[in-house]
C-alpha positions, 0 to 999 in steps of 0.5 A: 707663462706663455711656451716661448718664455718658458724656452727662453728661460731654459736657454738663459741656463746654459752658462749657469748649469755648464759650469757644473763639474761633471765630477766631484771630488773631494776626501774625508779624514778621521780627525778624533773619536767619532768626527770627520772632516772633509775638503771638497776639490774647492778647498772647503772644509766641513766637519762630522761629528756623530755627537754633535759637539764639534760639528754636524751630521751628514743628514744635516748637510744633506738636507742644508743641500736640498734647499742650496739647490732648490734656492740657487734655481729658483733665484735665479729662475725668478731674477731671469723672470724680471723680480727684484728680490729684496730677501730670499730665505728658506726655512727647512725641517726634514723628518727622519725614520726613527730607526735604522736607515734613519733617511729622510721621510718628509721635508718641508721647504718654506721660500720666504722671498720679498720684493717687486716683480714676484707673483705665485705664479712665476714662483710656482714656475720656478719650483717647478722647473727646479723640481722636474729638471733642474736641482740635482740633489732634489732629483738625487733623494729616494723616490719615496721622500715626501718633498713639500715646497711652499713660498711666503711672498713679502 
């Protein structure tokens, strides 16, 4: 991908990524026994709950967050490099520590993406460019995270 696509690419982001509120705000209530339930500035409502009954765990979130990110910039990375996608999907798995801080040691994304105009080379680019400058909670994680991305082209 020549330097001037690559510029061009960037620019088309402008409308997109100034859109993001620069502050996020939201809160969190007790609900009973050990789940949570919090509201986002925008009205949605997601439920904790330590043991898993009645909803998920932060980390879970947290990890269904990395691959939001990353699948919003590389869709739309790849429709701005001309690719009709017909399916996009990413498999996820995250391995935590074992014991306390339980954060993530490694996680993996699979990109499952098919239709016409995809070549592992836009892909890549696209990955890239989410990595390195872009998706915000990929660049939020500790530095220490092993963070693998692959893709399936259909």
């Amino acid at each position: 991908m020549d330097e001037k696509h690559v510029e061009d690419l960037e620019e088309s982001l402008e409308g997109y990524k100034k859109k993001i509120l620069e502050v996020n705000k939201g809160f969190l209530e007790w609900d009973k026994d050990l789940i949570f339930r919090v509201r986002t500035q925008m009205g949605y409502e997601i439920d904790y709950d330590a043991n898993l009954q009645w909803g998920c765990a932060p980390t879970e979130t947290l990890l269904t967050s990395v691959a939001g990110c990353m699948a919003i910039d590389v869709f739309y990375f790849l429709k701005k490099m001309k690719a009709d996608i017909k399916d996009f999907r990413i498999n996820f798995t995250g391995v935590r520590k074992s014991e306390p801080p339980q954060y993530y040691k490694s996680i993996d994304l699979v990109i499952n993406v098919s239709g016409s105009g995809i070549t592992p080379k836009k892909l890549d680019r696209a990955i890239s460019l989410s990595q390195d400058k872009y998706c915000s909670v990929y660049n939020a994680l500790r530095k220490d995270i092993e963070v693998n991305v692959s893709y399936n082209i259909k």
